[in-house]
Backbone bond lengths (Angstrom), bond angles and torsions (degrees), N, CA, C in turn:
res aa  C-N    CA-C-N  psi(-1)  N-CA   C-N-CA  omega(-1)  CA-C   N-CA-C  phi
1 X - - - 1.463 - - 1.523 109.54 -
2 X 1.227 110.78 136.84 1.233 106.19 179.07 1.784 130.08 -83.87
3 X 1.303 113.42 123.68 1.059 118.49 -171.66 1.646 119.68 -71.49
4 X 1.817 123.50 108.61 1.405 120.86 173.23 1.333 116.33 -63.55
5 X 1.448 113.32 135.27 1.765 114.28 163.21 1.273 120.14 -86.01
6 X 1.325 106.30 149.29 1.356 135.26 148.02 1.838 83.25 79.31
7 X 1.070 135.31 46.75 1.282 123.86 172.68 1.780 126.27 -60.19
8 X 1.277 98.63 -51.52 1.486 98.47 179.34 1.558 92.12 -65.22
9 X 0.867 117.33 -14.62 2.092 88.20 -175.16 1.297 90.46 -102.44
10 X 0.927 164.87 -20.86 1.357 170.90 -175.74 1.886 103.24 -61.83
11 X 1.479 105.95 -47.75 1.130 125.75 179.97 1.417 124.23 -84.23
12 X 1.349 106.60 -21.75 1.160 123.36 158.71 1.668 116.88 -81.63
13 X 0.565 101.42 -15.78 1.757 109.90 -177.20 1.515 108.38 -77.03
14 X 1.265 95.28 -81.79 1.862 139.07 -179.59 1.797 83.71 -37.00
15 X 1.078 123.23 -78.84 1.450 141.56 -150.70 1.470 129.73 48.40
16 X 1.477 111.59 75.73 1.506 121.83 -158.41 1.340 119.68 -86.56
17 X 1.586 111.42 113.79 0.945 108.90 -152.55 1.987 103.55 -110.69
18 X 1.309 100.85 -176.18 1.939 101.59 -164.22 2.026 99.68 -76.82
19 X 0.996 109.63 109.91 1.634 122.59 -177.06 1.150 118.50 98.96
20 X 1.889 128.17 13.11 1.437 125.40 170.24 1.307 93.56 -83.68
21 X 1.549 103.23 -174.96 1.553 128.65 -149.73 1.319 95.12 -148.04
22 X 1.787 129.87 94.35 1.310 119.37 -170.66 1.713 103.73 -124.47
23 X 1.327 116.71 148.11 1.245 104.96 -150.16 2.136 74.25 -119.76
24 X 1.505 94.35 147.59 1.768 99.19 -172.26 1.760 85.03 -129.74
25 X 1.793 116.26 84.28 1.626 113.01 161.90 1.280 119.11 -24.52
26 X 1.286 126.28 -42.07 1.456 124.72 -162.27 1.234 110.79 -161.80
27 X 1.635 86.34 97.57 1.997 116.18 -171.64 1.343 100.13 -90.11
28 X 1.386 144.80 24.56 1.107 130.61 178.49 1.692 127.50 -19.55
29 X 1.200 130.34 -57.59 1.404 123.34 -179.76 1.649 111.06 -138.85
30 X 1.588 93.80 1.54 1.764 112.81 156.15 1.572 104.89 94.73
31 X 1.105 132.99 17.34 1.345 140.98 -134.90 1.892 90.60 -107.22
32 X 1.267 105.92 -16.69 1.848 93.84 168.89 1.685 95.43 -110.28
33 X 1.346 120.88 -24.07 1.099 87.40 177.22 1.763 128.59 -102.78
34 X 1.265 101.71 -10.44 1.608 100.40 150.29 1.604 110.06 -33.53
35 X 1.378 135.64 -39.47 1.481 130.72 -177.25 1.184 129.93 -58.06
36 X 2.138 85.38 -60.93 1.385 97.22 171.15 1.789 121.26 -56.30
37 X 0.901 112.68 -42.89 1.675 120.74 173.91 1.342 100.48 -50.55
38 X 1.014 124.58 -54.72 1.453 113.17 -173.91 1.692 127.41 -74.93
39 X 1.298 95.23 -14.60 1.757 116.33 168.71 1.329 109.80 -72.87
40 X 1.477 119.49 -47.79 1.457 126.85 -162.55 1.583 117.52 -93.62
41 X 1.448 104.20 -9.80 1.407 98.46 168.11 1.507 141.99 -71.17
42 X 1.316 109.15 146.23 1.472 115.72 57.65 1.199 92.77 -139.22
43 X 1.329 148.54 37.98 1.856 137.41 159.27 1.650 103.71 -129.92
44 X 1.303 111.41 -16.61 1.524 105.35 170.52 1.289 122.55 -19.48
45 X 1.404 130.43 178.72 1.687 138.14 155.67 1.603 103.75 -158.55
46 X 1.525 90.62 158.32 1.509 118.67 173.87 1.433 118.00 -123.54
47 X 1.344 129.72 107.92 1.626 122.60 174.00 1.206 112.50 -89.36
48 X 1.586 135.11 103.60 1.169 109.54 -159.30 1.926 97.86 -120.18
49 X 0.836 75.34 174.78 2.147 89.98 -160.18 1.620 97.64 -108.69
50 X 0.978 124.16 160.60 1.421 129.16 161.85 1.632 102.23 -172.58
51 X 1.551 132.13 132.70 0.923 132.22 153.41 1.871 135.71 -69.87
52 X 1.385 74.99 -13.03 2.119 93.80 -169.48 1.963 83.40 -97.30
53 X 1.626 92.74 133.43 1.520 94.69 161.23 1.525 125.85 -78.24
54 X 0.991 111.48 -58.13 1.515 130.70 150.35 1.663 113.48 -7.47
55 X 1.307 120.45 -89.20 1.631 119.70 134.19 1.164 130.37 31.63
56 X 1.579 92.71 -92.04 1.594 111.96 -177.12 1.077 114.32 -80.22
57 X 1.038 130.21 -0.58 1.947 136.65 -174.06 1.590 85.82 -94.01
58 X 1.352 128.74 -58.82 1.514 139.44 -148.24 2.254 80.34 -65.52
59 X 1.795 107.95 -56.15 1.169 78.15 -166.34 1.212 135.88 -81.87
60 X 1.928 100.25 -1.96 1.454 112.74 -176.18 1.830 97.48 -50.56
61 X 1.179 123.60 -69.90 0.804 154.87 175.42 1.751 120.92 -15.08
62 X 1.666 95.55 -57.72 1.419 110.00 156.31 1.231 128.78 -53.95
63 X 1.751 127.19 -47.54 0.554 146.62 -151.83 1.814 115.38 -107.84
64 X 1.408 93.58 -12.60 1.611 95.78 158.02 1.520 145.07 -10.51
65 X 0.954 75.09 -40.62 1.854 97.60 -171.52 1.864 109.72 -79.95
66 X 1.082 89.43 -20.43 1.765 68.68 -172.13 1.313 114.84 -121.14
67 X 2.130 103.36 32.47 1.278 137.34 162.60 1.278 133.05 62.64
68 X 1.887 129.90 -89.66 1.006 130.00 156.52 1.477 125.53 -108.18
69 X 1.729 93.54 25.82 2.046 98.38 -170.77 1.303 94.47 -97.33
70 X 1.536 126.28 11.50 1.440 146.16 -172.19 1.469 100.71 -99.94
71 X 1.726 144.94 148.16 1.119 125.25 150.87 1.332 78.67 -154.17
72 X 1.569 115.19 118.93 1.319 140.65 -173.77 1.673 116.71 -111.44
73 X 1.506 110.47 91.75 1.508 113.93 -167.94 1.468 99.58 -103.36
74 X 1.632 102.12 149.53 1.702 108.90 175.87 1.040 105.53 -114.58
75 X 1.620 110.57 94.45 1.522 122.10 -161.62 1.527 96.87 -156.21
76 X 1.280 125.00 169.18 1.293 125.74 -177.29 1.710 92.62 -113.03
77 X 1.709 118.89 144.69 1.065 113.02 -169.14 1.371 110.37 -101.32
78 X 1.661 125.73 48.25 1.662 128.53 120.29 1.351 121.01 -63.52
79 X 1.421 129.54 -38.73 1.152 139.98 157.74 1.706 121.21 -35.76
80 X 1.487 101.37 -17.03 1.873 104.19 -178.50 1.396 113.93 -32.84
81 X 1.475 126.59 -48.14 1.479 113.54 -155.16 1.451 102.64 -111.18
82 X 1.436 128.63 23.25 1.103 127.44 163.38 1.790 116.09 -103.26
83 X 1.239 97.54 -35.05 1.318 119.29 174.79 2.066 125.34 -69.39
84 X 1.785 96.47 -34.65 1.620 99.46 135.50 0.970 148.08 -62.31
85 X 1.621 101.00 -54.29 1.384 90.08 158.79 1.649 149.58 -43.92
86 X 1.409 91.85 -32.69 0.921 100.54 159.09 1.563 153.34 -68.20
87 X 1.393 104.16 -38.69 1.399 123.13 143.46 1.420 136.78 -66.80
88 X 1.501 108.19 1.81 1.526 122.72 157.64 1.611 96.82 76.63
89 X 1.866 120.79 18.97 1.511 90.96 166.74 1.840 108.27 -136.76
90 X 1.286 100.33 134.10 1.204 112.31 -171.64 2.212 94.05 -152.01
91 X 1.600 89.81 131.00 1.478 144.87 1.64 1.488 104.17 -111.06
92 X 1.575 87.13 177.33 1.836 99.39 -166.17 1.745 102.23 -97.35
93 X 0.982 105.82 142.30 1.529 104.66 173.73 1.412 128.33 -74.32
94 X 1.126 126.29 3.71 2.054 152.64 -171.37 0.833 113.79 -167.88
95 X 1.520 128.09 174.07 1.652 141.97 -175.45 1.663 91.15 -167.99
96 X 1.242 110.22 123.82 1.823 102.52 168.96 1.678 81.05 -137.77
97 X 1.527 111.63 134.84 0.984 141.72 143.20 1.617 131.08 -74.78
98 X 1.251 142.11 85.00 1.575 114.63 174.48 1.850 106.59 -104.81
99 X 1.106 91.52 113.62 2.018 101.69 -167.74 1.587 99.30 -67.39
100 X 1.054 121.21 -35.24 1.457 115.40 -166.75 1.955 122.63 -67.62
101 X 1.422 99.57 149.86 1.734 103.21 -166.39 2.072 104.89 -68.37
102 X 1.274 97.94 124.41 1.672 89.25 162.94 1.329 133.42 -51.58
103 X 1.711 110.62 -178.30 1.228 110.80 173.20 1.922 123.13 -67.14
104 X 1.381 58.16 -36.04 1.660 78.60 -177.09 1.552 121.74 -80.17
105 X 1.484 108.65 -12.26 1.536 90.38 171.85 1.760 98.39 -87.34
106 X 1.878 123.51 -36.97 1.475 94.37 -170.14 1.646 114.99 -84.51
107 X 1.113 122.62 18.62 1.358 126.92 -175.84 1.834 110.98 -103.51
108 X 1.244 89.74 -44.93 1.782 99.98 -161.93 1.753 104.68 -57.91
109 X 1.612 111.88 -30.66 1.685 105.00 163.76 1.535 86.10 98.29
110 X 1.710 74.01 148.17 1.751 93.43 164.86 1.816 131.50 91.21
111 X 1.327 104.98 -22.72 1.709 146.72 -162.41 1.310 80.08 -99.62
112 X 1.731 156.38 -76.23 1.337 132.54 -135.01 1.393 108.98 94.57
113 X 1.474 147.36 -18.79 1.390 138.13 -168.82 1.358 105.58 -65.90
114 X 2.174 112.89 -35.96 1.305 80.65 -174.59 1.289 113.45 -112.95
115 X 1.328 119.87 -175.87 1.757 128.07 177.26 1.533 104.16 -96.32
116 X 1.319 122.35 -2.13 1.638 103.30 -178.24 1.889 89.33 -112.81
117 X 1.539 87.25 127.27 1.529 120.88 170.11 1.791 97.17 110.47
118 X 1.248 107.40 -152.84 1.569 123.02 149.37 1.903 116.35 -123.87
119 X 1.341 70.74 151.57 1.854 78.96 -172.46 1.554 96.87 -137.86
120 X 1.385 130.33 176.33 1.489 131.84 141.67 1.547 121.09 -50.27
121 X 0.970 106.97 117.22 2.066 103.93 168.93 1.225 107.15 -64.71
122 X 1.206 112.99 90.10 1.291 132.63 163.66 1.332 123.80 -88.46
123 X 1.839 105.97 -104.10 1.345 97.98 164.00 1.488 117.65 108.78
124 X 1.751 108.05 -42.03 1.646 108.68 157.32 1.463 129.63 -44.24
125 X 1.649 119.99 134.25 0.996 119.13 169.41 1.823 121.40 -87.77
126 X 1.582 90.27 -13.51 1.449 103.07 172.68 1.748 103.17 -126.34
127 X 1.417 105.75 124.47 1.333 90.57 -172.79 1.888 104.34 -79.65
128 X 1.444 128.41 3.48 1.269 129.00 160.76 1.057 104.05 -47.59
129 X 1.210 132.41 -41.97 1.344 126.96 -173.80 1.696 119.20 -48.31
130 X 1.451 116.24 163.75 1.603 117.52 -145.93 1.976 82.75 -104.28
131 X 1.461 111.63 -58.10 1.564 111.63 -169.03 1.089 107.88 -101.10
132 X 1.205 108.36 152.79 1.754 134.31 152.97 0.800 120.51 -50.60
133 X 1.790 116.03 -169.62 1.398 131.65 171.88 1.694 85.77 -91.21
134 X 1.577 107.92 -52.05 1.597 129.74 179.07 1.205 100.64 -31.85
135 X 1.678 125.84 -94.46 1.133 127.66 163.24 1.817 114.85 13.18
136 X 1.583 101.98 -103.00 1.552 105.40 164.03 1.278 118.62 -6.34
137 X 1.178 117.64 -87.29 1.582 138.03 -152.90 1.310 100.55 -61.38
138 X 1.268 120.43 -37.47 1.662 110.90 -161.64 1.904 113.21 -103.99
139 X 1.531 100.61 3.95 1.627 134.92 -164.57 1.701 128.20 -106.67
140 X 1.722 90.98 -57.32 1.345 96.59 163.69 1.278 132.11 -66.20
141 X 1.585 115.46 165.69 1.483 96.88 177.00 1.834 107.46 -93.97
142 X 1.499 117.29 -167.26 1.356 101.29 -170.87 1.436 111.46 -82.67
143 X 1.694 108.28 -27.13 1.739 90.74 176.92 1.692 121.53 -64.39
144 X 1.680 105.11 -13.65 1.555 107.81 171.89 1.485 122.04 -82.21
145 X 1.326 115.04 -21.84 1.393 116.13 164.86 1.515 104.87 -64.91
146 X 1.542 118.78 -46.54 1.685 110.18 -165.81 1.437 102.88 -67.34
147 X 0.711 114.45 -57.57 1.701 111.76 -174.18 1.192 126.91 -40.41
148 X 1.821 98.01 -43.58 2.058 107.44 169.37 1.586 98.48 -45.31
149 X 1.566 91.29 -69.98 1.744 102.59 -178.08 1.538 125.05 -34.13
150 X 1.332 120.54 -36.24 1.365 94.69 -176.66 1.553 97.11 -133.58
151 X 1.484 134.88 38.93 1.105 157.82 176.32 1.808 104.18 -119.67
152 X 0.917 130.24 -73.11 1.756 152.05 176.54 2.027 98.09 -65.13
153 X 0.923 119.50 -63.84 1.576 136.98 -156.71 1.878 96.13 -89.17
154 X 1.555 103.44 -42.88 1.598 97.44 -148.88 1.638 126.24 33.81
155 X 1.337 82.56 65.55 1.830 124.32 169.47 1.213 108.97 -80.25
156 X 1.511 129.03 80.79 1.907 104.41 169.25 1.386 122.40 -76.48
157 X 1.264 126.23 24.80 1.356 115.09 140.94 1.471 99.03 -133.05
158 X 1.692 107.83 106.19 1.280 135.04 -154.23 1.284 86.62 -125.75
159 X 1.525 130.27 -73.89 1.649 130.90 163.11 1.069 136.32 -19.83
160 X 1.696 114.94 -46.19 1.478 128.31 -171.90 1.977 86.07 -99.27
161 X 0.790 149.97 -23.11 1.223 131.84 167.26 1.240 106.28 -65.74
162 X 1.657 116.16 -59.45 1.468 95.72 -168.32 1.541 123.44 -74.97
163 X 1.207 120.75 -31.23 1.626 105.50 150.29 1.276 127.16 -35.43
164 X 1.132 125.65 -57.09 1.319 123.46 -177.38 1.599 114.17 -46.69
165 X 1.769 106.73 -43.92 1.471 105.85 -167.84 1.496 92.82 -86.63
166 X 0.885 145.86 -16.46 1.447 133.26 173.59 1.796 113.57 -69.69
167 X 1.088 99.97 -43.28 2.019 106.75 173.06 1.683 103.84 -68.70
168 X 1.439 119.45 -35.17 1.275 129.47 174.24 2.090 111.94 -50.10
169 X 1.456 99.30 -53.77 1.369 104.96 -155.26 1.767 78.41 -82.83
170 X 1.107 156.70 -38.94 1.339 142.85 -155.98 1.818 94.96 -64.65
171 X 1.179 106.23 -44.59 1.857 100.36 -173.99 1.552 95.42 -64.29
172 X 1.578 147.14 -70.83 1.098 149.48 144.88 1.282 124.54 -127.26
173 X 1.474 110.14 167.55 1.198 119.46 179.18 1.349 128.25 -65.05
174 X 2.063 106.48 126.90 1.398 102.72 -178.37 1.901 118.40 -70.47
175 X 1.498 114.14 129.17 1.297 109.56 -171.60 1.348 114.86 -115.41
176 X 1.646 109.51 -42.22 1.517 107.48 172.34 1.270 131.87 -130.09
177 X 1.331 132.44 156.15 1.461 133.31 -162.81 1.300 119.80 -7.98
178 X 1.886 105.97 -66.22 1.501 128.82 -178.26 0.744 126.37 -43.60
179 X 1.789 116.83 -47.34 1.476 126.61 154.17 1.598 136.43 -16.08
180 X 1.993 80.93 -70.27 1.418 103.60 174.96 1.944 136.62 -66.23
181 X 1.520 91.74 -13.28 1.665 120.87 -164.00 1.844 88.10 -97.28
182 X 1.131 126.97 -21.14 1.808 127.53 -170.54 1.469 86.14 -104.23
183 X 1.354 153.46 -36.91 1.173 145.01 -136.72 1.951 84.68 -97.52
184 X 1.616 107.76 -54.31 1.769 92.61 -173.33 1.520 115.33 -79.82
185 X 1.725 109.08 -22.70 1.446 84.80 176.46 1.996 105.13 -82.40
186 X 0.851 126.06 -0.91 1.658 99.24 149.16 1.454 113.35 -89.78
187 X 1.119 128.34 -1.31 1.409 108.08 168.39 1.432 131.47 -91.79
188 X 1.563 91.96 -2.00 1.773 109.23 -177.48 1.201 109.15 -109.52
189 X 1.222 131.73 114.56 1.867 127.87 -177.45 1.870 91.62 -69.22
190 X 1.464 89.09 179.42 1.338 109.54 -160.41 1.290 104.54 -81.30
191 X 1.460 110.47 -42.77 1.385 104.31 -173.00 1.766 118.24 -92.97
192 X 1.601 106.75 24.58 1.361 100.88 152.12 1.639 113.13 -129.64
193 X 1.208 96.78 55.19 1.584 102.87 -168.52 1.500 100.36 -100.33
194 X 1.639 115.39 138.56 1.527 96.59 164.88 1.540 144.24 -60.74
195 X 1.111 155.76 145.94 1.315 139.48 -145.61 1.444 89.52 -138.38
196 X 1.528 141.69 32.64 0.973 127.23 118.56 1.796 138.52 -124.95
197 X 1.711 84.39 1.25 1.883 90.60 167.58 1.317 110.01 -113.72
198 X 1.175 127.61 -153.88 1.719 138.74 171.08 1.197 84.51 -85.46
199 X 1.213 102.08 169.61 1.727 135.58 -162.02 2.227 100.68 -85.79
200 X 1.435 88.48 -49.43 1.872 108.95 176.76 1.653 99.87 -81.94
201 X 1.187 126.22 17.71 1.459 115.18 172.71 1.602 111.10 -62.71
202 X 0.851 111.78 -77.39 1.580 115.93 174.85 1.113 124.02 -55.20
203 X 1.358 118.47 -17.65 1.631 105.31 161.99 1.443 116.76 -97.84
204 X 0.993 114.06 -5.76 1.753 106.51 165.14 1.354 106.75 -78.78
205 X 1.731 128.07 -35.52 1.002 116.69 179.19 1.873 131.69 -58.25
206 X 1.665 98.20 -26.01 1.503 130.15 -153.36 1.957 87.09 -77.97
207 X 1.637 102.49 -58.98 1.240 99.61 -174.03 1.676 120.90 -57.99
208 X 1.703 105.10 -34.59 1.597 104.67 -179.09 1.129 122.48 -71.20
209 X 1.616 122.02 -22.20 1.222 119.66 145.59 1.338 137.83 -81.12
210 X 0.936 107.51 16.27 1.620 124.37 172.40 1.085 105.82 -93.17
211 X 1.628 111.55 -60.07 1.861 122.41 -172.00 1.306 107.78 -65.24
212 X 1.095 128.75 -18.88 1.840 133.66 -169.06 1.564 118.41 -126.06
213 X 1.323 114.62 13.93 1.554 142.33 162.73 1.905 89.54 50.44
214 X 1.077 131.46 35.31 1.271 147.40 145.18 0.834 104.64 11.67
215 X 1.828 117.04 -98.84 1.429 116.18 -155.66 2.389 112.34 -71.45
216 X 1.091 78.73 -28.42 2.216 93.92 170.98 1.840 77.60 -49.49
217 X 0.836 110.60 -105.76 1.472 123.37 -163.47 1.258 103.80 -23.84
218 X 1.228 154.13 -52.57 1.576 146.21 -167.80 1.793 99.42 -72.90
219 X 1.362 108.22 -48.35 1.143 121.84 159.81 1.748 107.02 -14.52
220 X 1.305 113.89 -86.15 1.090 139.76 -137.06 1.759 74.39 -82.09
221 X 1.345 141.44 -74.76 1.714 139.96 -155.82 1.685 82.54 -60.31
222 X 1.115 156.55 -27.30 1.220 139.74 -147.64 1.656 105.47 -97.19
223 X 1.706 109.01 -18.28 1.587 114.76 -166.18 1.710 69.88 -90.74
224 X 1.374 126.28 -83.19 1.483 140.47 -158.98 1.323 97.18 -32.84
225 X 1.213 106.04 -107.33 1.538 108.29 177.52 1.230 114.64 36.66
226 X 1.104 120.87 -103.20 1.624 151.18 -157.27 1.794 90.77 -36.43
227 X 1.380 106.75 -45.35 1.424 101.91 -152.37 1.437 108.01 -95.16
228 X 1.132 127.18 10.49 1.248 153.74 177.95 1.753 115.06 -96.38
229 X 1.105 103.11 -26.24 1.589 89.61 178.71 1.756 90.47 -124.67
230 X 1.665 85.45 161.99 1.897 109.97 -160.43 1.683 83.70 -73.01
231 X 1.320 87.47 165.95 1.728 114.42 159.22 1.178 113.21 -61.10
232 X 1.645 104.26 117.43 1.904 108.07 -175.50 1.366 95.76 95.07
233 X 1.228 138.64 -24.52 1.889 119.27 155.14 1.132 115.46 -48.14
234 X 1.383 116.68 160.92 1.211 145.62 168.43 1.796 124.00 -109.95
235 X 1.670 97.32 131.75 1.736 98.01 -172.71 1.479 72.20 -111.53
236 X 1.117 97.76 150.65 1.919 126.06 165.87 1.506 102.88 -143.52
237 X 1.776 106.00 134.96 1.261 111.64 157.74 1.218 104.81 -132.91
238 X 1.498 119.30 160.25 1.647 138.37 -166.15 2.013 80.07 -120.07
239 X 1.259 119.46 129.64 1.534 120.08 147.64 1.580 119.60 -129.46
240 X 0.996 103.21 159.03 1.854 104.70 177.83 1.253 146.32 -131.84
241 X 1.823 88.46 14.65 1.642 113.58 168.94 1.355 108.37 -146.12
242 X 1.230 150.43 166.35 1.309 158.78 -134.94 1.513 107.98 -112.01
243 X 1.601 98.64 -23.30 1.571 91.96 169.69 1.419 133.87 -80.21
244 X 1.440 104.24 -21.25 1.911 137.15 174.88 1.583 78.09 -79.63
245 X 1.157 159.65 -100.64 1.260 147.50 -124.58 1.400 126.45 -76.96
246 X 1.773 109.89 -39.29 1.366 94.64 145.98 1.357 141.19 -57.52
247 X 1.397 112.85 -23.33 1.498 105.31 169.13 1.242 130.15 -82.74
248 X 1.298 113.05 -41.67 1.917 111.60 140.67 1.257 120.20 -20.72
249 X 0.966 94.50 -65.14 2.381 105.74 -157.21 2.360 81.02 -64.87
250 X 1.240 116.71 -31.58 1.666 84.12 -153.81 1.704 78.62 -114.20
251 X 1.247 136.79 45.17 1.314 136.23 134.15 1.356 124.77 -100.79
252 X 1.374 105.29 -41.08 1.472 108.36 163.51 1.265 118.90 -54.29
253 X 1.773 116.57 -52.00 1.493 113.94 -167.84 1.691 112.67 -81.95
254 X 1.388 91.29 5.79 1.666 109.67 176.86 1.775 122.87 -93.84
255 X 1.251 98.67 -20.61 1.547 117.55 -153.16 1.922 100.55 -111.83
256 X 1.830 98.90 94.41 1.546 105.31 -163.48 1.667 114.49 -52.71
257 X 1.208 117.37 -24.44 1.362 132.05 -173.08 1.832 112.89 -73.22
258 X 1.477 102.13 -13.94 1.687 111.21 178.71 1.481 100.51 -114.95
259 X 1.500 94.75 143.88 1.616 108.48 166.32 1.534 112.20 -108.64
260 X 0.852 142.89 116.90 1.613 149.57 -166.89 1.387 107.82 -77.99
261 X 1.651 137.59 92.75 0.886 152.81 142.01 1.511 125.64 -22.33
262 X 1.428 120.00 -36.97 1.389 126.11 176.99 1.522 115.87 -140.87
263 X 1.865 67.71 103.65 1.608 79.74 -176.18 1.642 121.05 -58.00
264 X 1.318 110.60 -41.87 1.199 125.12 163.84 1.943 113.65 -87.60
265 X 1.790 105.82 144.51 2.095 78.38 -176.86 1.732 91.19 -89.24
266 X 1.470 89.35 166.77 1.598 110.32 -173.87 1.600 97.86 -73.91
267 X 1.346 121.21 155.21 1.515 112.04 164.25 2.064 99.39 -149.36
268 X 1.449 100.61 -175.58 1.202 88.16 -162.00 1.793 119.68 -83.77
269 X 1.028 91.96 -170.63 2.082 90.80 -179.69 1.154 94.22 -100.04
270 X 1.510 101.07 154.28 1.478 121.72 143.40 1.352 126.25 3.17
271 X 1.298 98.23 -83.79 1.619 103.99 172.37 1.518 137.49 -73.55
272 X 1.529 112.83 -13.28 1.270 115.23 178.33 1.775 90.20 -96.74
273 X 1.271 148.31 -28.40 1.782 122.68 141.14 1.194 133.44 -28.33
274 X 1.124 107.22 -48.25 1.812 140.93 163.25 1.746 103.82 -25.72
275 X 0.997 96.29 -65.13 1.914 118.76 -163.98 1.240 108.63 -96.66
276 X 2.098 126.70 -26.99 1.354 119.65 167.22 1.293 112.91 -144.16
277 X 1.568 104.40 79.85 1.488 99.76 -178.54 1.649 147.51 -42.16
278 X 1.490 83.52 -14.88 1.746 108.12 169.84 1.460 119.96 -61.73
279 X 1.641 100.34 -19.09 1.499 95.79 -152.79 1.993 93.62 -88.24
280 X 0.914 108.39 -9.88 1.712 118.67 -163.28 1.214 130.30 -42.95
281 X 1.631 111.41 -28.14 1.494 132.59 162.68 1.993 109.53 -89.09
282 X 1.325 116.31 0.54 1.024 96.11 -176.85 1.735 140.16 -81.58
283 X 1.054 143.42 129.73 1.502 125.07 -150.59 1.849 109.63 -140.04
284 X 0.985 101.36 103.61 1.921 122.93 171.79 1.278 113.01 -54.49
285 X 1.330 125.58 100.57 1.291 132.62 171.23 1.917 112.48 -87.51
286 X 0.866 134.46 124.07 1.730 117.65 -178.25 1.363 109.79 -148.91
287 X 1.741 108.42 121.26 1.723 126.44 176.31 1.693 106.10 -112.57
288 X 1.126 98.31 161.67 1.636 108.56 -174.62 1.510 91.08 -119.02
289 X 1.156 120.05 158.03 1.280 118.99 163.86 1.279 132.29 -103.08
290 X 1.570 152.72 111.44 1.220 165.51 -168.51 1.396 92.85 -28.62
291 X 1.284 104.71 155.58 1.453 132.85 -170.99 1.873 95.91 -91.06
């Protein structure tokens, strides 16, 4: 099961109260908003977003129980203010973002997220989606691979990777993870390897935000957002690489309608690293919105 971060501060932040309207972008297996539901009852609600179908079935499912205070859309949450509108309710009293991939997408197999084993290079969070990770890699040219790479990834050897995978795909086409995980560690010497992630860390990351137009989409909830929840809401975001957080931290402190609550972002303790080592890069940004 996948373990949510930073929950009590999340909950502390958010502060969900009995008849708000809190919208959770990315309900993956429902695990922050099982909380909020249980904070805000008993008339509260949760609209929660998920791009993975799979996902949202696991949390429909979970989340059963607390009936129609649930509204579970298979939508990506740039889509927020079209998707109210549509449902005729505006405004929401919260927004929690958590950007980072579940347990369940790099474990469950088959998807491409992770580099340990082989899988298909996949990589979609919606399998509606038209391209791959595959696609990409075997498509672009090499100055478009480098740029993902050290633009998306901030890979500095973004160049010598993508050469490599370009001389790679001419013998055949790269198709799955394993492939792709042998192609950078020969393209990365040893002694500029990172010495505390995998070697393919940043380029798996570079491509999944490439294949799932990532940062466009945060983009787009980060302008909306704001204007979507009442005076005295709360925006919360969870990020888990430096490129999601700088753009957070200088939209918020950019965006006249938010007051920035943390000056510094929150990240986790000691002990909740302890119990989910995944969570260790993760960092809580949180604005209220002006009256």
């Amino acid at each position: 099961m996948h373990q949510p971060v930073l929950v009590a501060e999340v909950l502390a932040c958010l502060v969900p109260r009995d008849g708000g309207i809190y919208v959770d972008g990315n309900l993956g297996l429902g695990g922050h908003s099982v909380r909020i539901l249980e904070q805000c009852k008993p008339s509260g609600k949760v609209i929660g977003f998920d791009w993975d179908a799979s996902a949202l079935a696991l949390a429909k499912e979970r989340l059963a129980p607390f009936g129609e205070r649930l509204i579970a859309v298979h939508r990506n949450f740039a889509l927020l203010k079209e998707t109210l509108q549509e449902m005729g309710i505006a405004p929401v009293d919260g927004i929690l973002l958590d950007l980072g991939l579940s347990s369940y997408q790099l474990e469950a197999g088959g998807r491409g997220f992770s580099f340990q084993g082989s899988e298909p290079l996949d990589m979609r969070m919606d399998q509606r989606l038209a391209k791959t990770a595959a696609d990409w890699v075997n498509t672009a040219t090499q100055e478009e691979l480098a740029d993902i790479f050290f633009y998306y990834g901030e890979e500095w050897q973004a160049r010598r990777i993508a050469r490599f995978l370009v001389e790679e795909r001419r013998r055949e086409r790269i198709a799955t993870t394993d492939q792709l995980v042998r192609i950078v560690e020969c393209a990365v010497p040893r002694r500029f390897r990172p010495k505390k992630i995998h070697v393919a860390t940043k380029v798996f990351q570079a491509l999944r935000i490439a294949v799932n137009g990532e940062l466009d989409n945060l983009q787009r909830i980060l302008r909306d957002g704001p204007e979507l929840i009442r005076p005295g809401g709360r925006f919360c975001v969870i990020t888990f690489h430096s490129l999601e957080d700088r753009l957070v931290k200088r939209n918020m402190l950019g965006n006249p309608r938010l007051h920035v609550l943390t000056r510094r972002p929150v990240t986790p303790g000691v002990i909740e690293i302890e119990h989910n080592p995944r969570c260790r890069s993760a960092k809580l940004r949180v604005a209220e919105v002006r009256g």
